[in-house]
N, C-alpha and C positions, 0 to 999 in steps of 0.2 A: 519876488512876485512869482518866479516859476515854481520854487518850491512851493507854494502854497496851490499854485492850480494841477500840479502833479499828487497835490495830498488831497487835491479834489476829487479828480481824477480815477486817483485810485481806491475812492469811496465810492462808486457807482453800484454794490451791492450793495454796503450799508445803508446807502440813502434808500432803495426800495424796500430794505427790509423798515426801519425804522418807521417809515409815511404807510406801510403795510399795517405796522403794527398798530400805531395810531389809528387807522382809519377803522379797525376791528369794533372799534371802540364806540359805539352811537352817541352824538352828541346833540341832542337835539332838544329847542326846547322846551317849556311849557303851552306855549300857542299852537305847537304842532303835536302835542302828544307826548315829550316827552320829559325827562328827568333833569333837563338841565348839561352843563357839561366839568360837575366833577371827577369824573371816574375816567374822563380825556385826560384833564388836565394833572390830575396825579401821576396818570403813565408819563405825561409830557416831562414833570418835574424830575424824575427819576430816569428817564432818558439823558435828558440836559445834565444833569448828575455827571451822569454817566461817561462825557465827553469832556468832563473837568470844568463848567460854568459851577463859579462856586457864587456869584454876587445873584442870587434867585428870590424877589419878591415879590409877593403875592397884594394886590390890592382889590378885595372882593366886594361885591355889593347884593347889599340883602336882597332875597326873595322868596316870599313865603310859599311862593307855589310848587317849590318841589324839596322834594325830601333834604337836600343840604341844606337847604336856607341860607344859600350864596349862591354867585354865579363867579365864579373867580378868572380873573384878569394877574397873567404872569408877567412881571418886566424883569429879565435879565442882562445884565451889565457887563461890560468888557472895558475898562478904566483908558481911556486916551497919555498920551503925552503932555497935552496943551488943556488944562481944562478952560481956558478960556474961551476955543471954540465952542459953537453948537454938537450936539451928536446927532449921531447917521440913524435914524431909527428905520426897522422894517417893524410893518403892523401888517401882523397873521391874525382872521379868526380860529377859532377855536368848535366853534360849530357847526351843523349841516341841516341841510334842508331831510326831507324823510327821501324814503329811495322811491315813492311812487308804486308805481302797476308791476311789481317782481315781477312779471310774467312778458314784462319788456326786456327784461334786463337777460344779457347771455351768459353772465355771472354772477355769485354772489354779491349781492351790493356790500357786504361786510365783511366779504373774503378774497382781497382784494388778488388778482393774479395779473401774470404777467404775460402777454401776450403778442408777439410779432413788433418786438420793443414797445408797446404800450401797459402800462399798469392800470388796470379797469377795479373803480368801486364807487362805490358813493364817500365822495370828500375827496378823494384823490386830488383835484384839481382845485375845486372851490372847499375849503385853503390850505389842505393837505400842501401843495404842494411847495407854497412862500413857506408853509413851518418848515419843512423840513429840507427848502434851498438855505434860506434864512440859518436855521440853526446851523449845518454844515460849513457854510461860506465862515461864520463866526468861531465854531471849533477848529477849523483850520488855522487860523489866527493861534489860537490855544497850543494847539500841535507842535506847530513850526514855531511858536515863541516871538512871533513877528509882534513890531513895534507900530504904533498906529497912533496919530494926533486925534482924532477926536473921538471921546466917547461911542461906540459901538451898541445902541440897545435895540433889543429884539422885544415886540410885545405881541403876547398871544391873546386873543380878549375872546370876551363870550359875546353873545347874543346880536350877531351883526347879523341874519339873516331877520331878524325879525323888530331893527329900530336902532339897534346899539346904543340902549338906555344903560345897560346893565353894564356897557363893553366900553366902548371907546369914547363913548360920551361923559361917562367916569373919570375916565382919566386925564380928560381934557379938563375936566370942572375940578379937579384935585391940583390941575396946573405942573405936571409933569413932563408940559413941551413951552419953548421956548422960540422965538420969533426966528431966531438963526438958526434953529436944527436942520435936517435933511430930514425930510419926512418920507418915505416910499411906502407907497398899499396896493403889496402885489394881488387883486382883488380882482383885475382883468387884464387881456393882452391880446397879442396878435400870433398867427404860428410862427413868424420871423423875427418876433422880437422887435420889428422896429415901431411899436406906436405907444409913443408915451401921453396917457393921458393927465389931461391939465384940466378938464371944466368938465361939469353931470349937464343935461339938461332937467327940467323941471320934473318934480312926479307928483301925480294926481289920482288917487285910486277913488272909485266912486262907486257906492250902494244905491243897486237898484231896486226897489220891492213895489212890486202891482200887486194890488187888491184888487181883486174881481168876486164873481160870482161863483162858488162849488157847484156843480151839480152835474146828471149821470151824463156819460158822453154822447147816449143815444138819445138825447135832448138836450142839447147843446142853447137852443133860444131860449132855457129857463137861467141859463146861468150865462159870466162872463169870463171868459179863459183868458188867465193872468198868465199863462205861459205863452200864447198866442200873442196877445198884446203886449207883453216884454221883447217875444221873439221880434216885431215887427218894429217897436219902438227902439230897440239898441239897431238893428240895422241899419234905421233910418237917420238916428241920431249919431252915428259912426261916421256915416256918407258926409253927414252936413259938417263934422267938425274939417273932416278931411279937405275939404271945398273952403273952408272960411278960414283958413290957417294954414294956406298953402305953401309960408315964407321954407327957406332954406339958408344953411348956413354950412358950407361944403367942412369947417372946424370937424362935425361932428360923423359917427355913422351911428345910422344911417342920417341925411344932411335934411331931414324933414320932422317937423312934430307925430308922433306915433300914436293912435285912437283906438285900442283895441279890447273887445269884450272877453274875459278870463275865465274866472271862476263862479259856478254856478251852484246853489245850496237846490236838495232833493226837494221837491214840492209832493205831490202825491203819494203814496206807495205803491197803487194800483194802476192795471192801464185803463179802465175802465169809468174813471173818474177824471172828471175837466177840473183841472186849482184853481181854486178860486186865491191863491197867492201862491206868488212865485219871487224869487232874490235871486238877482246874480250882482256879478260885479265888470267895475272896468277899471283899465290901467293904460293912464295919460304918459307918456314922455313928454314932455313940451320945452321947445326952445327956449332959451331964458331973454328974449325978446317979447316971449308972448306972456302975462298974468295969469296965471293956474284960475287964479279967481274970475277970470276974464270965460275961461271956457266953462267954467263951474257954471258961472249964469248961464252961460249960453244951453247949456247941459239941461239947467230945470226950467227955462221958460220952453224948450223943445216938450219938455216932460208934460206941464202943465197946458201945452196946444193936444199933447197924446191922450193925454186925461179927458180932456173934452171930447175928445171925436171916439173915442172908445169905450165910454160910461164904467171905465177902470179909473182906480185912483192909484197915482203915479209918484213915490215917495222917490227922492235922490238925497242921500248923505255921504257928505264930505268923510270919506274913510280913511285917507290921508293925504293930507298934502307936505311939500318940501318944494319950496320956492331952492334956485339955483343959485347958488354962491357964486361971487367973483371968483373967474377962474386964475389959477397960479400963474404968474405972468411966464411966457415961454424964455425968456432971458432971466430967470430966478437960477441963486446958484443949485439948487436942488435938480433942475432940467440940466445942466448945463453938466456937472461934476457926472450925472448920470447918463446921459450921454455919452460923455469919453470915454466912460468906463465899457458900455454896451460895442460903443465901437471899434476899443481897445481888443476886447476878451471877444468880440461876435464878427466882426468886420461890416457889421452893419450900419448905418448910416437913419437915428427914429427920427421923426416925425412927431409934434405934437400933436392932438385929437382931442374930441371930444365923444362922450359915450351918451346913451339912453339909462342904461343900469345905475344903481345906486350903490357908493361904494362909503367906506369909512371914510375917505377922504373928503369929503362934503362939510364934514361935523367939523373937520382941521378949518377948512375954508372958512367955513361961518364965523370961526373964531378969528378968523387973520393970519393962521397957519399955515404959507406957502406947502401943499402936498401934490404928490404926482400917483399915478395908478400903474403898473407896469407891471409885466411875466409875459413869457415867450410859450405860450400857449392854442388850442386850435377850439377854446372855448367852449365847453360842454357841459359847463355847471348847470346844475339841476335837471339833465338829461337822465333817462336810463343810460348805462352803459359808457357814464362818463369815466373818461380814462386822462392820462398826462403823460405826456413821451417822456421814457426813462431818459434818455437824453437832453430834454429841458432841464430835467432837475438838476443834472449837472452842470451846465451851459445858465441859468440863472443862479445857480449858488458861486459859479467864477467869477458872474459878473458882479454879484453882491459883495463878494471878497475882494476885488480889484476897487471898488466902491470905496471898503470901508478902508484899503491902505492909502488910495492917492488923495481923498475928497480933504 
């Protein structure tokens, strides 16, 4: 075991060059603009190569909307002693969200550097950084020739940022995991490493669109301002879900249902013109106590009181919803194995949790697939100027490797 966390160790260039070079790489994908994530995942293959993973298969799923016409899904293998155990899987995305407003960002979002021990880019951390603990912790293994009981697989999957139709939903409906595996989706974390998540709460995304009246701004009583009446209808109906679904449940953080207005689509182009329609959106976290569908009503009988009193018509559509999975019980050997290992290699002492965000691990749950969420992180995904401490990435590919010799 120390040989192996000494060959860790002394890979703390190569891991920022490696997650540097990847991250160069855009992977983003047709929902948000862009081409998908072949041109990742080839670098990725030829990396992995490169560290002597020879067992490398690709399982891809069609899509016609960008130029490959796949979205490819890598699983690489490291053969156990016993195959009668389960295997230790770590599940990496493969893709990222866009970098946003550059003009936030103190760096290139695609020219990842390193700065006062932090590596700043877009993807660095959300999943830059489980590929490239993940991959290390396992080519050590390689290195040092160490012997290991159960199957060792690493999967890199596409499209988790926007469903994981294409990604880990794939691979689950192919049936590539098994009831006894160790499942880990390093997808979120704490900066100290000690919080292992076991349960999502609900999500609920919801379209708003008002109809009103167009007309010039300096006659405002010929027409009816849909940006006006949206403005005042989401405030209102934010206050009230907040008040009527006051439960808590201290598992999670934050330990309340969360009701907040997001994303807004341009209505006018002018200032000079009142819309007569306006669309924004909202994004539910809700405890798995409460029915998503439960707030959903409550959401359009509020709508259809705003329609009345406003002579706006008040449309709500279900944009998505994901009722919450039985969470992994905190006494499964997958908490447990990981666990010892975290407080072996960290001297830390985790905690089970529960998150708001939505990870791959949810799609395992629904299936019956004991999975946990975990990395030693300060959380920044989808930020400008998100970064990952070069030091995590050493300190979670130790604990990955101490994982896959003792578990």
């Amino acid at each position: 075991m120390d040989g192996v966390m000494r060959w860790i160790e002394g890979r703390e260039g190569e891991i920022v060059d490696v997650l540097s070079r990847l991250c160069q790489v855009p992977a983003i994908g047709p929902e948000s603009g862009g081409d998908g994530e072949g041109k990742k995942a080839h670098l990725l293959r030829e990396i992995l190569k490169g560290y002597g993973f020879r067992d490398i298969k690709d399982y891809p799923r069609k899509d016609s909307r960008i130029p490959d016409g796949v979205r490819p899904n890598i699983v690489t293998t490291l053969n156990g002693s016993d195959p009668s155990l389960g295997s230790v899987w770590i599940i990496s995305h493969i893709d990222v969200v866009p970098p946003g407003e550059t003009r936030l960002w103190k760096t290139d979002p695609y020219k990842p550097e390193v700065r006062n021990g932090k590596l700043y880019g877009r993807g660095v951390e959300d999943n830059g950084q489980a590929i490239a603990a993940s991959m290390f912790a396992a080519a050590s293994l390689i290195a040092m020739e160490r012997k290991h009981r159960r199957d060792v697989k690493l999967a890199f999957v596409s499209e988790e940022e926007t469903g994981s139709k294409y990604g880990i939903r794939h691979l689950i409906a192919e049936g590539h995991f098994k009831p006894d595996d160790l499942i880990i989706v390093p997808d979120a974390g704490s900066p100290d490493g000690s919080q292992i998540e076991v349960v999502e709460k609900s999500h609920l995304q919801v379209k708003v669109k008002v109809t009103g009246r167009q007309c010039h701004a300096s006659r405002p009583h010929k027409g009816v301002n849909a940006y006006r009446v949206a403005a005042s209808f989401v405030t209102e109906v934010v206050n009230a879900l907040y008040s009527k679904y006051p439960d808590r449940d201290e598992l999670f953080i934050p330990p309340y249902s969360t009701f907040e207005p997001t994303k807004k689509e341009a209505n006018v182009p002018n200032i000079n013109t009142i819309p007569g329609e306006d669309v924004s959106y909202m994004d539910f976290r809700i405890l798995p106590t409460t029915p998503p569908e439960d707030v959903l009503e409550t959401v359009k009988k509020f709508a259809d009181m705003h329609s009345h009193e406003s002579n706006a018509r008040i449309d709500i559509t279900d944009h998505n919803t994901s009722r919450a999975p039985p969470a992994t019980p905190v006494d499964s050997p997958v908490v447990k194995a990981l666990m010892r290992s975290i407080k072996e290699v960290s001297g830390v002492t985790p905690i089970p949790i529960g998150i708001g965000g939505g990870t791959c691990a949810a799609f395992f749950r629904k299936a019956g697939l004991p999975a946990i969420v975990w990395s030693t992180s300060d959380e920044t995904a989808h930020e400008p100027n998100e970064y990952v401490h070069v030091k995590n990435l050493v300190s979670d590919a130790k604990v990955y490797a101490h994982l896959f010799l003792s578990a």
